[in-house]
KEZA-758871 format. One line per 2 residues: their letters; for each residue x, z, y of N, C-alpha, C. Coordinates in pm, 1 decimal, always signed. Atoms other than C-alpha are relative to their C-alpha. Example, Ala and Ser with C-alpha at 12.3 -4.5 7.8 and 13.67 -1.06 7.14 Angstrom:
BEGIN
as	+89.0/+0.0/-119.0/+1230.0/+780.0/-450.0/+90.0/+0.0/+120.0 | -82.0/-6.0/-119.0/+1367.0/+714.0/-106.0/-77.0/+73.0/+109.0
# end
This chain:
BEGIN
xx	+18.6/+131.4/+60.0/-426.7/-153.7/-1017.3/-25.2/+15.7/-149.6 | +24.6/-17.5/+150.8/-581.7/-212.4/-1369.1/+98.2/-103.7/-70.4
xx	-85.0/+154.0/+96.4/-361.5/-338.8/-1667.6/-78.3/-10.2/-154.4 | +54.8/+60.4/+98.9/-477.8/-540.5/-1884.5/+127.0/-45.9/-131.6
xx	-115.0/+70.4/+118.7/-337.1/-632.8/-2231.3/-69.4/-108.0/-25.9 | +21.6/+142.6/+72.0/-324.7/-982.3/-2352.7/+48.9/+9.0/-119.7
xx	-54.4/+61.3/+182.1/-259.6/-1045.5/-2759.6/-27.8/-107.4/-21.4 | +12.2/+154.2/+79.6/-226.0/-1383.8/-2876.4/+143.3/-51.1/+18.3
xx	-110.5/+91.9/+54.6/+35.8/-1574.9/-3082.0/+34.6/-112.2/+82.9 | -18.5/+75.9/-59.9/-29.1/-1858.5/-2857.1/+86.8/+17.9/+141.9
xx	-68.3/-29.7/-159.5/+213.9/-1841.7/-2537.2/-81.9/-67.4/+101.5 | +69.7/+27.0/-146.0/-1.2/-2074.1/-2356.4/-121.0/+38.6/+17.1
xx	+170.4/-117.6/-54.9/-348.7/-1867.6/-2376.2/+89.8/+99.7/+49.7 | -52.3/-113.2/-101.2/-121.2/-1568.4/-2269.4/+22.5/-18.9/+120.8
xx	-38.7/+31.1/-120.4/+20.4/-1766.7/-1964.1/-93.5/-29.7/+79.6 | +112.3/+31.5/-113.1/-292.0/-1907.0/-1845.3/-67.9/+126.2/+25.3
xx	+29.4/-136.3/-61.8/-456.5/-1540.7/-1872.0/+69.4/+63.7/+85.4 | -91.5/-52.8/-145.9/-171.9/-1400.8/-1700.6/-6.0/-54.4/+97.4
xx	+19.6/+42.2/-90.4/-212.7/-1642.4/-1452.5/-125.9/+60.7/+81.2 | +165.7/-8.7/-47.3/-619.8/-1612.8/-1363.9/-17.7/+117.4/+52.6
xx	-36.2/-136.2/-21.1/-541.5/-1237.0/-1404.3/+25.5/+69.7/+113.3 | -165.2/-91.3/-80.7/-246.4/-1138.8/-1231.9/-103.2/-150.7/+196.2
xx	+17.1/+69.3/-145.3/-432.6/-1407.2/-914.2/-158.6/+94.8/+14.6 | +89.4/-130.9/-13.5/-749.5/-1142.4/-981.1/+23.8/+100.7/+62.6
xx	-26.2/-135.6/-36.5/-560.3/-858.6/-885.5/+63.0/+111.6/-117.2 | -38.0/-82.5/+100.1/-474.9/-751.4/-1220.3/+143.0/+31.4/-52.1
xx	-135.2/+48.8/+68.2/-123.3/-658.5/-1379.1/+0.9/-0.1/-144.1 | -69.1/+74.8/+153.9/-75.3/-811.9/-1719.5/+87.1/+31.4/-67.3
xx	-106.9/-49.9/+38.9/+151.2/-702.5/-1973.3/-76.2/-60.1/-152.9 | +7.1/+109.0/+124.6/+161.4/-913.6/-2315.6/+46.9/+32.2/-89.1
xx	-3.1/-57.4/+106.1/+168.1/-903.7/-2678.5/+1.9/-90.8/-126.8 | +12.3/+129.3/+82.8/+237.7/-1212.5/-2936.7/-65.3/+6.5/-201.0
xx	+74.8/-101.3/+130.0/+93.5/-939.4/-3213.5/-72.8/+89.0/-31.0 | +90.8/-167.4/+22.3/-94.7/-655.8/-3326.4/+100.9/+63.6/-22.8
xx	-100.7/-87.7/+5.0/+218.7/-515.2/-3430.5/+45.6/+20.1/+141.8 | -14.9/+47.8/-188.9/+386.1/-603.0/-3041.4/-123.6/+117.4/+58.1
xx	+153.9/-34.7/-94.8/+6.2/-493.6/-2917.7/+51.6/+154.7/+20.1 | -8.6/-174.7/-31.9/+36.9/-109.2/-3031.3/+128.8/+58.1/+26.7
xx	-156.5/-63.6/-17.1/+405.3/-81.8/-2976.3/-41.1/+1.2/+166.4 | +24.2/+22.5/-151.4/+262.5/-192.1/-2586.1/-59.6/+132.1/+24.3
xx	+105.0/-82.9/-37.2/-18.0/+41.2/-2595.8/+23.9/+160.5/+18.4 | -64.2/-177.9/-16.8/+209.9/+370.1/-2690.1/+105.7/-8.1/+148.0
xx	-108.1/+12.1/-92.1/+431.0/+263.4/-2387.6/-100.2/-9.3/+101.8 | +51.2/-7.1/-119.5/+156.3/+187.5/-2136.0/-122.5/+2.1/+36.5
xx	+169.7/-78.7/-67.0/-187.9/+295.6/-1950.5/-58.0/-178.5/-25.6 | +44.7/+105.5/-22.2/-368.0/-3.2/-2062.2/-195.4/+45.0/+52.8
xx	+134.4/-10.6/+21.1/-719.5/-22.6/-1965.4/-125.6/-120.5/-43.5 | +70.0/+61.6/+96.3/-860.3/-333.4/-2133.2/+95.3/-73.5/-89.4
xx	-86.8/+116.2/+33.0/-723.3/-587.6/-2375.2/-78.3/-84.7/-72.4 | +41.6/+153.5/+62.8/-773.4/-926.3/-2484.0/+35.7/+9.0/-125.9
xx	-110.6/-49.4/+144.8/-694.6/-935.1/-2858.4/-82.2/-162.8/-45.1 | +20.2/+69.8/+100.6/-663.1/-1276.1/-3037.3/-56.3/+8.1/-137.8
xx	+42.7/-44.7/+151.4/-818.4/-1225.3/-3389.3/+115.5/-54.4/-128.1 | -91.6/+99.7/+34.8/-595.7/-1509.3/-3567.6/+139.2/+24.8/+35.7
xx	-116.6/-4.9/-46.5/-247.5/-1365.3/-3554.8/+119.9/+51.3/-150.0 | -83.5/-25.5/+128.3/+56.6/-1254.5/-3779.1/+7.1/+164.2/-8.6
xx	-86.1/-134.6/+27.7/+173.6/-925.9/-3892.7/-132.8/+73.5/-7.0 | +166.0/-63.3/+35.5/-168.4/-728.3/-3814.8/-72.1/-91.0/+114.0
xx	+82.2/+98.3/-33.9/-467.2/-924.3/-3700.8/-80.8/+95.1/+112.2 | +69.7/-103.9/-130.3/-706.9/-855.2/-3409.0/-119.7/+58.3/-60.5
xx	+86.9/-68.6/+67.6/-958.3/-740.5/-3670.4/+56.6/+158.8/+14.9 | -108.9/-122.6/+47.3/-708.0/-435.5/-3764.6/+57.8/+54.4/+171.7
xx	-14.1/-93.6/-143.3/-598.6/-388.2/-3412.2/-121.5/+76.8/+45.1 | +164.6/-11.2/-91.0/-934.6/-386.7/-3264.8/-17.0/+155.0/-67.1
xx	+55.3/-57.6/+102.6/-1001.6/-119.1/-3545.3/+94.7/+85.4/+88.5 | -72.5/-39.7/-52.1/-668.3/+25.9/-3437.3/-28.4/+141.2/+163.5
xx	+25.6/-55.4/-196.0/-733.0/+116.8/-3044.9/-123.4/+49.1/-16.4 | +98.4/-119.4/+30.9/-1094.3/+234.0/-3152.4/+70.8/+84.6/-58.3
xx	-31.6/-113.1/+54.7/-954.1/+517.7/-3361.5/+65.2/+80.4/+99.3 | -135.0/-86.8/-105.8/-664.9/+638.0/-3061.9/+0.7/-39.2/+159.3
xx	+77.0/-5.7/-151.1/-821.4/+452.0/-2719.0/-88.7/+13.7/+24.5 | +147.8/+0.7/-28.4/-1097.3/+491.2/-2540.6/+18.9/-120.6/+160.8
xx	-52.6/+103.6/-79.0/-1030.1/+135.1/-2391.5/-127.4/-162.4/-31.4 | +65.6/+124.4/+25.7/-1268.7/-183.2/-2378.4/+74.3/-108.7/-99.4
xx	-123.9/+99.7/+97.5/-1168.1/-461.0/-2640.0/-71.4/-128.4/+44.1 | +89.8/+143.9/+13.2/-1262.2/-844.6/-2572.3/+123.8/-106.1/-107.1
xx	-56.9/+101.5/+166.2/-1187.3/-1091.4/-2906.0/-17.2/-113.8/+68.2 | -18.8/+116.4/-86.6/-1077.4/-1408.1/-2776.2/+78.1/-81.8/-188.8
xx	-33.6/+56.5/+110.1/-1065.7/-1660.9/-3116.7/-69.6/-150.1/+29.2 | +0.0/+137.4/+10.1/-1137.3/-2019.0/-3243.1/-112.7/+5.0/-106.1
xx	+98.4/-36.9/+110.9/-1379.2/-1866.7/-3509.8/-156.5/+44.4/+81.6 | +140.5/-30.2/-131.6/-1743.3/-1914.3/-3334.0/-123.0/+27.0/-100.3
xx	+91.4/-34.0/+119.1/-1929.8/-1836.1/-3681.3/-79.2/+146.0/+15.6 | +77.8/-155.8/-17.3/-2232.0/-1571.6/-3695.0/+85.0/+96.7/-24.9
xx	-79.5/-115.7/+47.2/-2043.3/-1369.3/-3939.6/+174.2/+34.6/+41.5 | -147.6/-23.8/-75.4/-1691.4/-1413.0/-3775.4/-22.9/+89.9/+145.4
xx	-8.1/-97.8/-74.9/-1856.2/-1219.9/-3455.8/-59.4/+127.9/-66.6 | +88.2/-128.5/+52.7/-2071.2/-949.5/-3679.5/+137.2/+46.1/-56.8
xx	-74.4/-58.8/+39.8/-1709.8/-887.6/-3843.5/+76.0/+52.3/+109.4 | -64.9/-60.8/-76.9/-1554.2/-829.0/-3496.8/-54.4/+117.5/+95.4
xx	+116.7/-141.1/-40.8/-1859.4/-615.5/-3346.3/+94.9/+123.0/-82.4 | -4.6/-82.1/+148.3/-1820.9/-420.3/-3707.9/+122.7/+63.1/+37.5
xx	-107.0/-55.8/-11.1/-1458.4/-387.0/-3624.5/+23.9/+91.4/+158.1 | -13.4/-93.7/-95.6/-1483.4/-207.2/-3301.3/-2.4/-104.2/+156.3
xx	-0.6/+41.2/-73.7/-1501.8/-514.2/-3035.5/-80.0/-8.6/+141.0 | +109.5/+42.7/-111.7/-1705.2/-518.0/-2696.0/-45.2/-114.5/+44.2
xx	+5.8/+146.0/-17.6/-1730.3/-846.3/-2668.4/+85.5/-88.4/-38.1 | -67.5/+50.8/+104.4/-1646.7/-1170.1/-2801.7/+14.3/-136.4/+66.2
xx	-54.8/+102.8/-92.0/-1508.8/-1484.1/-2643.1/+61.7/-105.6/-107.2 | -137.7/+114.3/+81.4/-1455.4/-1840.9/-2840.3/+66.5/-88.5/+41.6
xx	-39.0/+103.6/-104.4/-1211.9/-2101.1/-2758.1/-67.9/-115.1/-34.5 | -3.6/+17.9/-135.3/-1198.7/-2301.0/-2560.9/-114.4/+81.2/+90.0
xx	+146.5/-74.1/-65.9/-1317.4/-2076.6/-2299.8/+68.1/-44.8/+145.5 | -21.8/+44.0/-180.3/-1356.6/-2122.7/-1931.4/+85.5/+175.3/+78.4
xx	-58.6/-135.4/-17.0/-1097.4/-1847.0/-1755.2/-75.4/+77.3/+128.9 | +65.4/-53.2/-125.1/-1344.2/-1761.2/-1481.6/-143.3/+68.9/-130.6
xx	+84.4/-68.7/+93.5/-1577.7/-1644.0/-1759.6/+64.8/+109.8/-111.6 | -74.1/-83.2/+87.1/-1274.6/-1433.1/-1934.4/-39.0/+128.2/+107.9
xx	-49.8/-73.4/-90.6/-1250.4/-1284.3/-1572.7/-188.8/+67.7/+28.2 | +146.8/-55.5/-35.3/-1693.3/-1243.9/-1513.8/-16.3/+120.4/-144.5
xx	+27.2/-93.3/+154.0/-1694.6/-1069.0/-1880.5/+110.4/+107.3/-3.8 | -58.4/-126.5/-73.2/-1399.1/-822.0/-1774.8/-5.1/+64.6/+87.8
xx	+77.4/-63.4/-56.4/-1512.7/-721.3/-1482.2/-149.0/+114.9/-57.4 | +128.2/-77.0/+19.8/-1875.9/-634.2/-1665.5/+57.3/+82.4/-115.1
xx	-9.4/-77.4/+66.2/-1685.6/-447.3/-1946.2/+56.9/+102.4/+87.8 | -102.6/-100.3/-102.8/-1466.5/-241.4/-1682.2/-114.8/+95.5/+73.6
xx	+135.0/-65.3/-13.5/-1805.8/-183.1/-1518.1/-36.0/+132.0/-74.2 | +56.4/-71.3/+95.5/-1959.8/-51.6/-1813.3/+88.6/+150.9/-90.2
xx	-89.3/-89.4/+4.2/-1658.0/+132.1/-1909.4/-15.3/+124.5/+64.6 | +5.9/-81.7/-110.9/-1610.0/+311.2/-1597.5/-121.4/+121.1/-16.2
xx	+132.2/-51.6/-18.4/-1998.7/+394.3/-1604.8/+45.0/+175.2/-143.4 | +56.2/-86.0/+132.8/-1944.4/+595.1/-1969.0/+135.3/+112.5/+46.3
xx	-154.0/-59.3/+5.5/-1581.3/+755.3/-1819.2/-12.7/+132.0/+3.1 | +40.9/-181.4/-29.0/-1715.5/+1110.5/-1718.5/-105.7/+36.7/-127.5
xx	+116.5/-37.2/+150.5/-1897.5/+1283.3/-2016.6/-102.3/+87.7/+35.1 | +102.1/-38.7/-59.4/-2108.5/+1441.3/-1799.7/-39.7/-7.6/+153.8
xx	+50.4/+35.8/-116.9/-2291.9/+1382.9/-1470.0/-118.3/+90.7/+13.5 | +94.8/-111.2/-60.0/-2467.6/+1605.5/-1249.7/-81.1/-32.4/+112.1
xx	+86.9/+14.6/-94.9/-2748.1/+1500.8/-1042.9/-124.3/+65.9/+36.7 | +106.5/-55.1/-90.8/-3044.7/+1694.9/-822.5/+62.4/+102.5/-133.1
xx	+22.8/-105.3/+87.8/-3131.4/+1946.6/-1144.3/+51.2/-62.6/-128.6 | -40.7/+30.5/+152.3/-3019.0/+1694.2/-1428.7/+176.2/-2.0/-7.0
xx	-138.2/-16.2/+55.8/-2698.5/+1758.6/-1617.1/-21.3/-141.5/-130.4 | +20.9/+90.2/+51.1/-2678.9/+1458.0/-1809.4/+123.4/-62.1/-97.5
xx	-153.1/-6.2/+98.6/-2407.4/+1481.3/-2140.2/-14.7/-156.3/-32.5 | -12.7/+206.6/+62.0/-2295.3/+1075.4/-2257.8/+67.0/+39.4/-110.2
xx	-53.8/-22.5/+138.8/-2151.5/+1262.9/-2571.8/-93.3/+44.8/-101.2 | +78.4/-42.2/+76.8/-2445.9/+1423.7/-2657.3/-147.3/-81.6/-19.2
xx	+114.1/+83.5/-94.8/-2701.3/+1175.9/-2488.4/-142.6/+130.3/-42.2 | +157.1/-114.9/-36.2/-2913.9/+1469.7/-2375.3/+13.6/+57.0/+140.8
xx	+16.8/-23.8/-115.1/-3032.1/+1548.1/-2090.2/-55.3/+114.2/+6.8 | +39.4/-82.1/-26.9/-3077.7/+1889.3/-1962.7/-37.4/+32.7/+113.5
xx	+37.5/-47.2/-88.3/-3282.4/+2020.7/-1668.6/-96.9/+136.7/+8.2 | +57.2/-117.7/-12.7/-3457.1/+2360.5/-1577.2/+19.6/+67.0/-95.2
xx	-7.4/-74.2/+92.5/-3412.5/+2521.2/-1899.0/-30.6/-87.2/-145.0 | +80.2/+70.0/+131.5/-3575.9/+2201.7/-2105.8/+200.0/-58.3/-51.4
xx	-68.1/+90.3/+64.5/-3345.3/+1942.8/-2331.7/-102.3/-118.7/-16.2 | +106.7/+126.1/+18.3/-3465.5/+1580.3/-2332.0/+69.7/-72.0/-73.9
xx	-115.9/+130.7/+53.5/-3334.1/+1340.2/-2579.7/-67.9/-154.4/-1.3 | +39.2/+151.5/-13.6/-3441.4/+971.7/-2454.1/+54.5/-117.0/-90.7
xx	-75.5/+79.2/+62.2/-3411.4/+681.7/-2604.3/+109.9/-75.7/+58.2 | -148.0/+28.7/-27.6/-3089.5/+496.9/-2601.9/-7.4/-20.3/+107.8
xx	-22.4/+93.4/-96.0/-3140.0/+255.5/-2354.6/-67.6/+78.7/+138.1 | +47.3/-27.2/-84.6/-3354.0/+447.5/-2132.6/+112.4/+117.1/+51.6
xx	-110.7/-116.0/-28.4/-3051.1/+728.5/-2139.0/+102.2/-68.9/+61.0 | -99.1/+34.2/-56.2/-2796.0/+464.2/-2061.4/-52.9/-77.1/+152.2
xx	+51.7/+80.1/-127.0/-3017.0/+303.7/-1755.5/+17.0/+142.6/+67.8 | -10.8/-87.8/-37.7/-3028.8/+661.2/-1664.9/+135.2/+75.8/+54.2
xx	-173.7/-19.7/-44.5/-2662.1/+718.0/-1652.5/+73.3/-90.7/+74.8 | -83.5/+100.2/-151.6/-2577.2/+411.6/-1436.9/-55.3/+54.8/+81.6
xx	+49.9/+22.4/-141.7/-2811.0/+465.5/-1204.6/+55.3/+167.1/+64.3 | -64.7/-137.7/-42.7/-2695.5/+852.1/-1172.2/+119.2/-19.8/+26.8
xx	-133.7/-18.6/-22.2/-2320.5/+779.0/-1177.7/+35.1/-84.6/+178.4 | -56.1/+49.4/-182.0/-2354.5/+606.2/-817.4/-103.1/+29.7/+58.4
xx	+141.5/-42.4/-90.1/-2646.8/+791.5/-629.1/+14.6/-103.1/+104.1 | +19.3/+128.3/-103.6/-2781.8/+538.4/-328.1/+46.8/-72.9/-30.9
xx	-67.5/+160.5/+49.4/-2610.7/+245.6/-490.6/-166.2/-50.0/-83.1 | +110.3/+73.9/+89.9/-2901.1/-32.5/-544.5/+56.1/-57.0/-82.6
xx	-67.8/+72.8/+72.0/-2849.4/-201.3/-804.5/-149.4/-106.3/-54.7 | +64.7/+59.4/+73.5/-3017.9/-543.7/-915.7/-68.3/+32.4/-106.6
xx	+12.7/-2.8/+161.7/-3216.1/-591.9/-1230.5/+67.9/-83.9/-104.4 | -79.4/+91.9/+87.5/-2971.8/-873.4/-1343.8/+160.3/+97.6/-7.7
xx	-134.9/-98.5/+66.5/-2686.5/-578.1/-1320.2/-38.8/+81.6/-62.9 | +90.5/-87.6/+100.6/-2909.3/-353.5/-1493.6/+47.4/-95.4/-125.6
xx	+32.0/+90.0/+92.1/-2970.5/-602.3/-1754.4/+149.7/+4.3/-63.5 | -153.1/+41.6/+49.4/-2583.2/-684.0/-1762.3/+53.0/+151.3/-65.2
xx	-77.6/-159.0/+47.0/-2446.8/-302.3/-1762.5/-68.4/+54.4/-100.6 | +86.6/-43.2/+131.3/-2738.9/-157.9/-2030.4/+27.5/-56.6/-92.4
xx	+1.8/+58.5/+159.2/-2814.0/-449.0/-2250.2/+111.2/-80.3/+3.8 | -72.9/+98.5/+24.0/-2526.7/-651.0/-2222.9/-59.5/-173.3/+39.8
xx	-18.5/+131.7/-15.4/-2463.8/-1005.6/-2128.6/-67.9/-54.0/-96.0 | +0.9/+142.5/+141.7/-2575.5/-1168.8/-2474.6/-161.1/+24.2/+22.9
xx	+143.7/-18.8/+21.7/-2938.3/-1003.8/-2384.2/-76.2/-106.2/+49.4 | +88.7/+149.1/-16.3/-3210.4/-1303.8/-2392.3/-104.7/+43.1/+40.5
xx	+129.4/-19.1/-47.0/-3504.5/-1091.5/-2271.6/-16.3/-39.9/+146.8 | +62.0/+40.2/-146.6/-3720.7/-1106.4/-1944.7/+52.6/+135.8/+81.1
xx	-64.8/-127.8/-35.0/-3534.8/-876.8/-1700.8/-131.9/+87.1/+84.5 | +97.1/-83.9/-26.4/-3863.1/-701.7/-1620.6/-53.8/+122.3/-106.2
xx	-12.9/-113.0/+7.3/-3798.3/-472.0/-1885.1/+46.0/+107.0/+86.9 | +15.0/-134.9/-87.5/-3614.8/-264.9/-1650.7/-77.6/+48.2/+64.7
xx	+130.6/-76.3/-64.3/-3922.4/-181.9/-1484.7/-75.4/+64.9/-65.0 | +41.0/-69.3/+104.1/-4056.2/-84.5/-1792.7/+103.7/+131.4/+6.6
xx	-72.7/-158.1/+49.6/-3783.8/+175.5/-1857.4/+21.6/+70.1/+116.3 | -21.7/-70.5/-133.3/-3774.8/+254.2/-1451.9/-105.6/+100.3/-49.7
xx	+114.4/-66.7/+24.5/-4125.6/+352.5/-1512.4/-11.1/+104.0/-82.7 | +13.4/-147.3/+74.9/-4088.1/+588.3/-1818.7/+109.6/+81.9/+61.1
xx	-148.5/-93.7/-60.5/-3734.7/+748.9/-1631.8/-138.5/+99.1/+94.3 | +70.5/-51.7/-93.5/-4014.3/+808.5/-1346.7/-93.7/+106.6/-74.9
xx	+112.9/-132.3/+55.8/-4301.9/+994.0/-1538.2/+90.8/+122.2/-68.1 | -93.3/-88.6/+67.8/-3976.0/+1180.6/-1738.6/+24.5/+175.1/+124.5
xx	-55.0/-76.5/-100.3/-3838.2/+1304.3/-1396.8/-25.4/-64.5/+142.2 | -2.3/+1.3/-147.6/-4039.7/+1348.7/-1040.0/+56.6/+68.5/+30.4
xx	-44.5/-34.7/-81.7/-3884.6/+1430.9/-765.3/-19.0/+139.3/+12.7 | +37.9/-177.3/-34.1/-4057.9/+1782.4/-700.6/+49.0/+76.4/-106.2
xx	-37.1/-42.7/+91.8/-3942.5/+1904.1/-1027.7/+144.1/-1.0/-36.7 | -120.3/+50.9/+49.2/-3584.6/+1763.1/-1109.0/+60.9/-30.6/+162.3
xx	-79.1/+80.4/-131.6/-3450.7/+1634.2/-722.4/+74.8/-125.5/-22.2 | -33.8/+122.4/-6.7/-3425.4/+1302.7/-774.8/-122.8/-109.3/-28.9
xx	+123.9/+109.7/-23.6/-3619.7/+962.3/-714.9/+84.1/-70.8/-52.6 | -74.3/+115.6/+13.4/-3545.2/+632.1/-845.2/-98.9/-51.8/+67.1
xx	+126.6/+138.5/-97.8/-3694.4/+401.2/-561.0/+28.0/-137.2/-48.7 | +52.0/+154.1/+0.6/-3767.5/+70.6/-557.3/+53.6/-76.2/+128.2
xx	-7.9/+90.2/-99.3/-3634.3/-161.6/-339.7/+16.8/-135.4/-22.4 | +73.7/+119.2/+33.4/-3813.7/-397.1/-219.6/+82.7/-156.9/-43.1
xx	-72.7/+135.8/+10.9/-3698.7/-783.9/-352.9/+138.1/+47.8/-35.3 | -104.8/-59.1/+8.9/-3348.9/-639.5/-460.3/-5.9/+91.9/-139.5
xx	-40.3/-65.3/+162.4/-3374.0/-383.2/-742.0/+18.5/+189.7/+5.8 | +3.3/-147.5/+3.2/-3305.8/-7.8/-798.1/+100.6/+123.8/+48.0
xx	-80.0/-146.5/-38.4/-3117.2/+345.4/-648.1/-71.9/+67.8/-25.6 | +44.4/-158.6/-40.9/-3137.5/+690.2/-720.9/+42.3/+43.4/+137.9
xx	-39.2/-73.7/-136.3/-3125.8/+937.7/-436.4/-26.2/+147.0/-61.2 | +44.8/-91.7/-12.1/-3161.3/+1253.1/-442.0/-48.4/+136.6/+146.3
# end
């Protein structure tokens, strides 16, 4: 079971998360501070947390900052501050996403799921498929003797679709796991970046395909 941390001063945003949560499947374990937060975090396996921004003692700016330096844990900022520069300061500070209130708790729960996702996806620092060895520390890809260094996005479409061979996957989970949720393009880029993955690495050369399937969306195989 995954636990999640909640931070916020407020008791009743903690209770209703714990609620939505803990009826998800999740177990919950709470935090009315940033101070509270990391006293939690040295005591237990968290694997995401909610972090209020707006709090006493240390703020979820300074946490956030915090758990980047010593986890390697998803962060979602849950505030009352819906200003450009109030999310470019929580990005800046180390956040994965950013949540203002009033929020709907079935959209706390669709936007943890897709960070846990995405998480998950980056958890192994290397992946080994047909002939590619494929580092997420170094983002390089090695096969036969070459080194390839792709661009970002085409390296991280490359690493979902490797970390679950035969798993199709949509282009609206593409879209979600790569560019993120906040992305406003036409999701027919991924066909664009299927397409350069393909001329990168056929099959006869490397052992692996990314097919096409039909009406539905994309798997490797090898």
């Amino acid at each position: 079971m995954q636990t999640i941390l909640v931070v916020d001063d407020d008791a009743h945003i903690r209770e209703l998360l714990r609620f939505y949560l803990q009826r998800d499947g999740y177990h919950v374990v709470q935090a009315e501070d940033g101070q509270e937060a990391l006293e939690v975090l040295l005591e237990t396996d968290i694997h995401l947390a909610i972090v209020d921004i707006m709090m006493p003692k240390v703020d979820g700016y300074a946490l956030c900052k915090e758990i980047r330096q010593d986890y390697d844990i998803p962060v979602l900022m849950l505030t009352a501050k819906g200003e450009l520069q109030d999310k470019e300061k929580a990005f800046d500070a180390g956040s994965d996403d950013y949540v203002v209130k009033p929020f709907e708790p079935k959209e706390i729960l669709f936007r943890i799921k897709a960070l846990l996702r995405r998480f998950n996806m980056t958890n192994d620092e290397v992946i080994q498929v047909g002939a590619l060895s494929i580092n997420r520390r170094s983002y390089e890809v090695t096969a036969n003797g070459k080194t390839f260094v792709l661009p970002l996005k085409e390296f991280e479409l490359l690493s979902q679709l490797a970390s679950f061979p035969n798993r199709i996957f949509t282009r609206e989970q593409l879209i979600e796991l790569v560019w993120g949720n906040q992305y406003e393009g036409n999701d027919r880029t991924v066909d664009v970046h299927i397409k350069r993955l393909r001329a990168h690495f056929c099959q006869a050369d490397y052992g692996i395909e990314i097919e096409t399937v039909r009406g539905v969306g994309y798997k490797l195989v090898t």
